[in-house]
C-alpha positions as semicolon CSV with decimal commas, in nm:
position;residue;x (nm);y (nm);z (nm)
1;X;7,358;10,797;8,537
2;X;7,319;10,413;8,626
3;X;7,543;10,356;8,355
4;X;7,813;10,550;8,527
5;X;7,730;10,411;8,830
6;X;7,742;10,043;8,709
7;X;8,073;10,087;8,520
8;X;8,231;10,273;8,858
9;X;8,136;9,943;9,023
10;X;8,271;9,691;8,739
11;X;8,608;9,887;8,762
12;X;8,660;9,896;9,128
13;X;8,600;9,526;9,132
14;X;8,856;9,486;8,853
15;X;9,103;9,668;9,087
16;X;9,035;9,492;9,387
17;X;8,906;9,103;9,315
18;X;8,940;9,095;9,677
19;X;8,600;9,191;9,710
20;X;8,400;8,932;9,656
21;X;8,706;8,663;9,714
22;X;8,744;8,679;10,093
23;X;9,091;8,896;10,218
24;X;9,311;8,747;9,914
25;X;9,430;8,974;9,694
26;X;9,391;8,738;9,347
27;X;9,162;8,450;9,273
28;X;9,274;8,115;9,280
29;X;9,378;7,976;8,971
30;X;9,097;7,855;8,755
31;X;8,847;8,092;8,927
32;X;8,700;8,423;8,795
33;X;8,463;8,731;8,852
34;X;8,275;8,901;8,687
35;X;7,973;9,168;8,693
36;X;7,645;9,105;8,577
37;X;7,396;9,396;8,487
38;X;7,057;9,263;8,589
39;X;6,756;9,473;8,594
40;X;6,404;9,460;8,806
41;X;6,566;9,403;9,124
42;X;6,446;9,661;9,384
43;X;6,480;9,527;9,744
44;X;6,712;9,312;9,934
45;X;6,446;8,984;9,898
46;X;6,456;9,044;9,529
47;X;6,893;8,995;9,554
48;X;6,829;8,688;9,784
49;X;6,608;8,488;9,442
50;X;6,904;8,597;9,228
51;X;7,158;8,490;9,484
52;X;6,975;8,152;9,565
53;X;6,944;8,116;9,184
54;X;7,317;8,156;9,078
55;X;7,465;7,947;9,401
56;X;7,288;7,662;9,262
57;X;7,520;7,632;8,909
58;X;7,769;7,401;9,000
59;X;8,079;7,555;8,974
60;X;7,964;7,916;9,174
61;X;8,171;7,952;9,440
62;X;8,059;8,339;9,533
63;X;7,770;8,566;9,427
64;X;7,648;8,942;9,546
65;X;7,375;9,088;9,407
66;X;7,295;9,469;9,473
67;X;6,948;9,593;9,391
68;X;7,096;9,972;9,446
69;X;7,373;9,858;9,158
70;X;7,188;9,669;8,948
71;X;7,429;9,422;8,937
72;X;7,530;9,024;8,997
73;X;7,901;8,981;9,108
74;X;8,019;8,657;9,050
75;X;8,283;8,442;9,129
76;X;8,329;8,115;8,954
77;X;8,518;7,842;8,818
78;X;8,585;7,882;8,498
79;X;8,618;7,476;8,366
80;X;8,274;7,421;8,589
81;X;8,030;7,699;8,487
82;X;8,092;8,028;8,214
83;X;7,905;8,379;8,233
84;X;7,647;8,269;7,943
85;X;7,499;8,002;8,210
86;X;7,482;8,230;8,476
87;X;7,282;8,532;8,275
88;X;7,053;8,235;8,163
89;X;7,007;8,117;8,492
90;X;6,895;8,426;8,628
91;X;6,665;8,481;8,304
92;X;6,518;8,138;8,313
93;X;6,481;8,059;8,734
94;X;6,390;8,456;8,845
95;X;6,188;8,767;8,717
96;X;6,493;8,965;8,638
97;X;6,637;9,015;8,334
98;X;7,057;9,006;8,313
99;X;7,285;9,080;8,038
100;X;7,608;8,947;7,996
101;X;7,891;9,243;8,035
102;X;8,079;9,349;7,732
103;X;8,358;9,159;7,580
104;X;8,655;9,364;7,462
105;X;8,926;9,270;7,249
């Protein structure tokens, strides 16, 4: 069931980048999104550390964590900061455990 839920929530963000990235419709060129499982959170104080975590990569320009999710959405610059450093960040500076989403070919 969280599966579902998480993947429900990775493809409405893929159909509408505009969440995260104020009322445009696309992300500026050289920026990108993406969602980050990340499990342990389970109150609003525990999204704040993984927030305050990932805003401090250089390179971050948005982040939303939701504890209900289980998920880290991310907006970034892609020459600044890549998806790797953020799941390590949030391994190495907080409590919570992320995982890197799927690649597909």
């Amino acid at each position: 069931m969280r599966k579902i839920a998480f993947l429900s929530l990775v493809l409405l963000v893929l159909a509408s980048p505009a969440v995260l990235a104020g009322e445009k419709s696309e992300l500026p060129e050289g920026q990108a999104m993406t969602a980050i499982e990340v499990t342990g959170m389970s109150c609003g104080s525990c999204c704040t550390k993984v927030e305050t975590a990932v805003a401090e990569l250089d390179g971050v320009v948005k982040v939303k964590a939701d504890y209900d999710k289980g998920v880290a959405m991310v907006v970034y610059e892609m020459e600044k900061v890549d998806v790797d450093q953020i799941v390590e960040t949030i391994n190495t500076k907080t409590s919570f455990k992320a995982k890197a989403p799927e690649k597909t070919s």
